[in-house]
C-alpha positions in Angstrom: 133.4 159.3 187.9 136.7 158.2 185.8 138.7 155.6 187.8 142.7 156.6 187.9 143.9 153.5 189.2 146.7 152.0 186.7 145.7 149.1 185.0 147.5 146.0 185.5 148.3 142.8 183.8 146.1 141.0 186.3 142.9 143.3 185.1 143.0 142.6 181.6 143.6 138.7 182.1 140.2 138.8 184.1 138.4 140.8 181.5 139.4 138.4 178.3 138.4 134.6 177.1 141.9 134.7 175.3 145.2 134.4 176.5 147.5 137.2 177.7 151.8 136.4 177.1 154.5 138.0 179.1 158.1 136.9 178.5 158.8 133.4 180.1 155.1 132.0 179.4 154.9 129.2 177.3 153.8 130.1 173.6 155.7 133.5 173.8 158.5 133.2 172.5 155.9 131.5 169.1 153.7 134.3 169.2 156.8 137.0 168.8 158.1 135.0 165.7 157.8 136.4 162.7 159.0 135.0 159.0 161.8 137.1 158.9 164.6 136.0 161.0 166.2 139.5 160.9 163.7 140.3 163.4 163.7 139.7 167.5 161.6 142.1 168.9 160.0 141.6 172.6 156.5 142.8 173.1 155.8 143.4 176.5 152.3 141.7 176.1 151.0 139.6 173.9 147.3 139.0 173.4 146.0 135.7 171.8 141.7 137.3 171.7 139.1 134.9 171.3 136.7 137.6 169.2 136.2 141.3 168.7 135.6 142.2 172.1 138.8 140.7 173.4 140.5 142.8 170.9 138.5 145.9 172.0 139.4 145.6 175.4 143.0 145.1 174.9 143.2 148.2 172.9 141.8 150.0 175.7 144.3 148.4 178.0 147.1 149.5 175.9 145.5 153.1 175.6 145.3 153.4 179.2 148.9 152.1 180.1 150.2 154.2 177.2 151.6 151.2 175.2 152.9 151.2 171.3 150.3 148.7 169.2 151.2 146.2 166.8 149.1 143.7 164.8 150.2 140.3 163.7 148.1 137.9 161.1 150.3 135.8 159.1 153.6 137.6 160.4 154.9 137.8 156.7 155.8 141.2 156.8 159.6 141.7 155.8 159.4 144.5 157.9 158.4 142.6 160.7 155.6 144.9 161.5 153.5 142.2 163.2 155.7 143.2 166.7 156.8 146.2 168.5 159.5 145.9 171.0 158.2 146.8 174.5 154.3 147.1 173.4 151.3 145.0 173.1 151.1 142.6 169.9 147.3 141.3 169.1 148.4 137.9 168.1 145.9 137.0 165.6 146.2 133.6 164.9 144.0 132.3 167.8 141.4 133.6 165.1 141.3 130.7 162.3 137.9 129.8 161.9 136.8 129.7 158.4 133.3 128.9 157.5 132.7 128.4 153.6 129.3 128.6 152.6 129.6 127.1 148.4 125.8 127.6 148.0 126.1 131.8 148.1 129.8 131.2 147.2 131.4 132.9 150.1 133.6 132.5 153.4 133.8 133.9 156.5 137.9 134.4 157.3 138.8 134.4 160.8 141.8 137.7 161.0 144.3 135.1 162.0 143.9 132.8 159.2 146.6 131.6 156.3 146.2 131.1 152.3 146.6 127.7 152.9 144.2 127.0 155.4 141.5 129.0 153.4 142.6 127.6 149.9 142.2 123.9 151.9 138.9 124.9 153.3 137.5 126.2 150.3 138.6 123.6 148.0 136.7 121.5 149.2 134.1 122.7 147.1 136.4 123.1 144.2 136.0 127.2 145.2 138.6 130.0 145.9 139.6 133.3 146.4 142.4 135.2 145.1 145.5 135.0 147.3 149.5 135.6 147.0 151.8 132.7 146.3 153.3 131.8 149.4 150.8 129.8 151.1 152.1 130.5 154.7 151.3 134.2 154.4 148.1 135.5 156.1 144.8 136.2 154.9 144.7 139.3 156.7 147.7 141.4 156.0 147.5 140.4 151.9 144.4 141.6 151.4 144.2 144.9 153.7 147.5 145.4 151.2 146.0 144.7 147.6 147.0 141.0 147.6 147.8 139.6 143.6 148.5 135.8 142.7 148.1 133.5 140.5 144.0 134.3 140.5 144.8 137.9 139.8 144.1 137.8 136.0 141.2 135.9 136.0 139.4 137.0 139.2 140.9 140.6 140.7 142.5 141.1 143.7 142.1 139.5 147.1 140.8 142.9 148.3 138.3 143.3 145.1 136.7 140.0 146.7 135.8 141.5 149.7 132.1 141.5 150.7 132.2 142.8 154.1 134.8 143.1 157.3 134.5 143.0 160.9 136.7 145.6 162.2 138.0 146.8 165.8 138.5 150.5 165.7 141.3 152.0 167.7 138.5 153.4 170.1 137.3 149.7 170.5 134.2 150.2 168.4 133.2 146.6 166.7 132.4 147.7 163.4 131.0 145.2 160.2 132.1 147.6 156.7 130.4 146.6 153.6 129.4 148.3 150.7 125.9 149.5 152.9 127.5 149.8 156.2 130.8 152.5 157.0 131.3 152.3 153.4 134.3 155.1 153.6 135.6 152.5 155.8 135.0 149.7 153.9 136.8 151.3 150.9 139.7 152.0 152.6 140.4 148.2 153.8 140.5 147.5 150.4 144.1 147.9 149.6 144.4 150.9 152.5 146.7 148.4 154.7 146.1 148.0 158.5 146.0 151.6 159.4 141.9 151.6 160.3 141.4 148.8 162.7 142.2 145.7 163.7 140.0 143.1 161.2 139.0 140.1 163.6 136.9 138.9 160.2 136.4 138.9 156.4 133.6 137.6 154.3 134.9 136.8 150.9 133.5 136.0 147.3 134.2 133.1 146.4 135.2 131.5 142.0 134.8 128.1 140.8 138.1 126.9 140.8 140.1 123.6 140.4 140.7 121.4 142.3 142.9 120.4 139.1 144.8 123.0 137.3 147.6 123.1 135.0 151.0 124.8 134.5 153.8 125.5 132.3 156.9 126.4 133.8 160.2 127.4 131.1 163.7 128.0 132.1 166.2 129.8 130.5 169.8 130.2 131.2 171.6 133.7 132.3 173.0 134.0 129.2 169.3 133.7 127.5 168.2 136.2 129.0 167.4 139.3 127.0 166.0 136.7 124.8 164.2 134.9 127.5 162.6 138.2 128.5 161.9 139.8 125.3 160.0 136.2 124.7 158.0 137.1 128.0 157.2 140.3 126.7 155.7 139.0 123.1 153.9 136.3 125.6 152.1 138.3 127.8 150.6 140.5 124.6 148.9 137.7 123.2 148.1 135.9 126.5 144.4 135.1 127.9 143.8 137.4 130.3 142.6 135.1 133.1 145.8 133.3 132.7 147.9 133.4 135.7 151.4 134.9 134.8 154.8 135.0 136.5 158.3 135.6 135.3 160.8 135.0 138.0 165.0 135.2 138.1 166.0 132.7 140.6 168.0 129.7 141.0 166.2 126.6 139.5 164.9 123.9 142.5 166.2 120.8 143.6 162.3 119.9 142.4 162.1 116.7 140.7 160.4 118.5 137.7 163.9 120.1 137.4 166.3 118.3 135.8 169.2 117.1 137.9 171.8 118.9 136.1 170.3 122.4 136.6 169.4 122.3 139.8 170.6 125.6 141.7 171.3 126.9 138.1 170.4 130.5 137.6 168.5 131.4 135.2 165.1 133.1 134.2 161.5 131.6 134.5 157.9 132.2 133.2 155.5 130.3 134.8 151.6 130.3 133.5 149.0 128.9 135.1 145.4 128.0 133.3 142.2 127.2 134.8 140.0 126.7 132.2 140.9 122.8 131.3 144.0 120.9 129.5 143.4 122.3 126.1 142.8 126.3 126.7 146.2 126.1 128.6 148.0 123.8 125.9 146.7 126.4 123.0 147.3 129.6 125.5 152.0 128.3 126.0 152.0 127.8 122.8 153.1 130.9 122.3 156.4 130.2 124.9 157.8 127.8 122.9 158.1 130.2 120.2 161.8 131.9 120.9 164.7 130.5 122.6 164.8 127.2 123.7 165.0 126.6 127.4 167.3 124.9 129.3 163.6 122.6 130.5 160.3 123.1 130.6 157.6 121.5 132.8 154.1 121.1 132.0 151.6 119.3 134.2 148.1 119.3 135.7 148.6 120.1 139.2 146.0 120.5 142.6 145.4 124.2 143.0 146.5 124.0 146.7 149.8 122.5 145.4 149.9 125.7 143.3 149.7 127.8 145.6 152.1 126.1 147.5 154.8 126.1 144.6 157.4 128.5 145.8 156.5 127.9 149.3 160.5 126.8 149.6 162.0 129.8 148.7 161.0 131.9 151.3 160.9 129.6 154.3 159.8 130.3 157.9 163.1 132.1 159.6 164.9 132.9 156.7 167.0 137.0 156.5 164.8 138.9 154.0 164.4 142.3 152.5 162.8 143.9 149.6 161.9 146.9 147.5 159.6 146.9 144.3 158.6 149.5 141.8 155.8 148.8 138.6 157.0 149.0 135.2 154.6 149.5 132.1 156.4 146.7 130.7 159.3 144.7 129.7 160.7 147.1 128.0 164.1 146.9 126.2 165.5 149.3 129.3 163.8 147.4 132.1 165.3 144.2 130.5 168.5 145.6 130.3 168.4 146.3 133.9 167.2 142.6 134.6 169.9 141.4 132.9 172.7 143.7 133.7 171.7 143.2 137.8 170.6 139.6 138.1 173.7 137.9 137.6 175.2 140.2 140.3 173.0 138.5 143.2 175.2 136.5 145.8 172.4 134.4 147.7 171.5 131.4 145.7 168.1 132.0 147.2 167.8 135.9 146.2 164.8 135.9 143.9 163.1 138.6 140.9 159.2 137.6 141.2 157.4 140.0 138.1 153.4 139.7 138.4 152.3 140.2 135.7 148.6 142.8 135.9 146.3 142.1 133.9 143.0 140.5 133.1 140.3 141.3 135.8 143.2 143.3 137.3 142.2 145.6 135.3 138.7 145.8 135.2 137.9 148.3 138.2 138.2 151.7 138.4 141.0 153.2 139.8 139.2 154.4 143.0 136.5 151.4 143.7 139.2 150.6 146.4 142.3 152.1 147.7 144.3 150.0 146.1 147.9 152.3 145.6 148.2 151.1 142.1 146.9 152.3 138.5 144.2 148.9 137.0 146.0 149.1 133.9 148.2 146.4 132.5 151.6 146.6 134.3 154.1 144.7 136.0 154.8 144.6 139.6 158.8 143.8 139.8 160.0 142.6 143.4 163.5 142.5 144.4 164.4 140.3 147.4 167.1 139.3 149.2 166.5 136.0 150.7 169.5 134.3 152.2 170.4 131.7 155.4 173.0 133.4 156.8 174.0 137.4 157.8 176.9 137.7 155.3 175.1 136.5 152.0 172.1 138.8 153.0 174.3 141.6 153.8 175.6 141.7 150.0 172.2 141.0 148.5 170.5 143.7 150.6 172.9 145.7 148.9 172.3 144.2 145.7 168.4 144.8 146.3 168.8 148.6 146.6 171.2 149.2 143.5 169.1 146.9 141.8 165.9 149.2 142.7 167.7 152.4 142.2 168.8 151.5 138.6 165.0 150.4 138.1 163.2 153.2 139.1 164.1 155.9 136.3 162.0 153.3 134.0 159.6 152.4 136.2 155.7 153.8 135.9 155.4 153.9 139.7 159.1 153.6 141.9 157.2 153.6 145.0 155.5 150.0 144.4 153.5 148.2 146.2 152.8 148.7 150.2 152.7 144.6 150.4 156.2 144.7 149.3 158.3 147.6 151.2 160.5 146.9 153.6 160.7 150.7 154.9 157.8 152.5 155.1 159.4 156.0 153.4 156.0 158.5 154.1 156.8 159.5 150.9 157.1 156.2 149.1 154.1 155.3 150.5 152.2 158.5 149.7 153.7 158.1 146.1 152.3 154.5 146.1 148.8 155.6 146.9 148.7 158.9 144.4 147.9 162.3 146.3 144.2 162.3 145.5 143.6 158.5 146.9 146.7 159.6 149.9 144.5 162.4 151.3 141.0 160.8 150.9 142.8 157.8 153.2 144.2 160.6 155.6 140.6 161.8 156.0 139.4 158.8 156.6 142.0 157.9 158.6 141.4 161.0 160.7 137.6 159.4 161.6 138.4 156.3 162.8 142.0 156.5 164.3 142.7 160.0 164.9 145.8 158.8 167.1 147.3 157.1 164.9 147.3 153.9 167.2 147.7 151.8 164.1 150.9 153.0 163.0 153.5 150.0 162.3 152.2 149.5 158.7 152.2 151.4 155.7 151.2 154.6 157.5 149.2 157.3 156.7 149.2 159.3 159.4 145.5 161.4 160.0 144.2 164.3 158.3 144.7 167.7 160.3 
């Protein structure tokens, strides 16, 4: 016989090992925080679950009291998709364990978990796995995404690295996907986003890497800048692939690598990493220092944690952000004269142009081995983002993000971009992001394993009819 009593806060207290958050309870008001400062939504419950079942039973709790679901890992999301106003949030970060195992070369990644605290974990055996470059970004919501770095060229994507997953379904089944178990499944983690479960756990491969690498970063003025990028573009031909590549417009740092008279300049960076020892990299920048002079250059050995760290302060925790991306084939003389023409028109000293540059092992896999939205051929992601301190700055650079983007697109291979870098979730920029044969094939399996569509703050794609 089915019980129709209402469930109740007290219930679902008893029945988890984690915590449960209302407003006014200490740690709330933490667990609702998410990087963007534009956002200041109030769940009505927050759970902090101490494993799988935890999360299986909340998700019945919220199915029975009717109640919206969101999902928060690293709460990096521009969107802030991490919290829903009035719903229940599964606040992952009480799950941070990470066990690193450098005999089989592989980690176990609790769902809650940041880049930095894996990269410090795994370091320790001079291993790693693919990640972004902000280090306070989650494991979870980069790699459900795609998730591209500095690794990117030399290793794949965070999600190609992916052995197995522990996964909550929306009907609270604790699933593990791997290549032998739910393998639809597990395909569709792979770059699919959070729309199949709640993923409690990964199990990653893990590359010998570091703990000393080395970079070269070169600055060029505004006014250097077709030249700057057309250098870029004769760079990245001739490249190593396993390089790790990134041209950026920004304002330079107060860094002490910087010299003191450009700080806060604007201008036009490429950055490349090497990880094969002093010489491959010295021999690989040659190349940079072909073309225009820069206004500086910096070239050093440097940790790999402290790499991935590098931009860590331009896009600190509470900052106004938004975004929109598209991939071009290239720097091509119409995509540089976009660059140029829009980049000087930014108001927020902190507004940033990160291009990643695709390649190497990027390339390597089929397009459907995962469900990745994104051709493996060699490309270039272009992200445009407003970051700024205060409302009116990041009022006129929001603007500036969406001319930008609309002057981008008619030269762009895919306008839709990248799902780890939309603000909005348009169905049909994110359809268009995916392609229609990998869109439907998600749908389908969408339709198996959350026909509800209880997973829906995210890059959605909504179940198969």
């Amino acid at each position: 016989m089915t019980s129709t009593a209402e469930p109740t806060l007290e219930s679902l207290r008893t029945q988890l090992a984690g915590a449960v958050l209302t407003a006014g309870d200490p740690g709330y008001d933490a667990a609702r925080s998410v990087w963007n400062g534009e956002i200041d939504r109030h769940p009505a419950i927050v759970v902090r679950p101490a494993g799988a079942a935890d999360v299986a039973a909340a998700l019945t709790y919220a199915r029975e009291a009717a109640l919206d679901v969101s999902v928060r890992g690293g709460g990096h999301n521009f969107g802030g998709a991490a919290v829903v106003d009035g719903g229940l949030c599964l606040d992952l970060s009480s799950l941070q364990d990470i066990t690193v195992d450098p005999v089989s070369r592989t980690a176990r990644v609790g769902g809650g978990a940041t880049w930095a605290q894996l990269d410090a974990a795994t370091q320790e055996h001079a291993l790693a796995v693919p990640g972004g470059t902000v280090s306070h970004t989650g494991v979870g919501g980069l790699t459900l995404g795609g998730g591209f770095g500095w690794l990117t060229g030399k290793h794949g994507l965070s999600c190609d690295n992916v052995l197995s997953a522990e996964v909550v379904t929306a009907d609270g089944q604790i699933l593990r996907a791997s290549a032998d178990e739910h393998p639809d499944l597990f395909w569709a983690l792979r770059g699919g986003g959070g729309n199949f479960g709640v993923v409690t756990e990964f199990e990653f491969r893990l590359h010998p890497v570091g703990p000393i690498v080395h970079l070269a970063m070169f600055f060029w003025s505004l006014e250097d800048g077709a030249a700057a990028l057309r250098q870029a573009r004769e760079v990245l031909e001739t490249l190593p692939g396993e390089m790790g590549v990134l041209v950026a417009g920004l304002n330079a740092p107060p860094a002490p690598f910087v010299p003191e008279a450009h700080h806060f300049q604007p201008g036009y960076a490429l950055l490349i990493a090497g990880f094969e020892g002093e010489e491959h990299h010295a021999e690989a920048i040659r190349g940079a220092r072909s073309g225009p002079a820069p206004l500086f250059e910096f070239v050093s050995p440097i940790p790999y944690v402290e790499l991935q760290k590098l931009i860590d302060d331009a896009a600190p925790w509470g900052i106004l952000g938004y975004e929109k991306a598209a991939f071009a084939d290239g720097f091509t003389d119409e995509v540089i004269d976009v660059i140029t023409e829009f980049l000087p028109r930014k108001t927020s000293p902190m507004s940033i142009m990160p291009v990643f540059s695709m390649h190497g092992a990027f390339t390597e896999p089929d397009d459907d081995a995962t469900a990745f939205g994104g051709a493996r051929r060699k490309s270039l992601a272009v992200n445009i983002a407003a970051i700024a301190p205060e409302p009116e700055l990041h009022a006129a650079d929001r603007a500036w993000v969406r001319e930008f983007w609309a002057a981008l697109v008619p030269h762009a291979s895919n306008s839709a971009g990248y799902v780890n870098f939309m603000n909005e979730y348009e169905e049909d920029r994110v359809r268009t992001s995916y392609g229609a044969a990998k869109y439907d094939r998600l749908a389908r399996i969408k339709a198996q394993y959350d026909p509800r569509n209880v997973f829906h703050h995210n890059a959605n794609i909504p179940p198969a009819k």
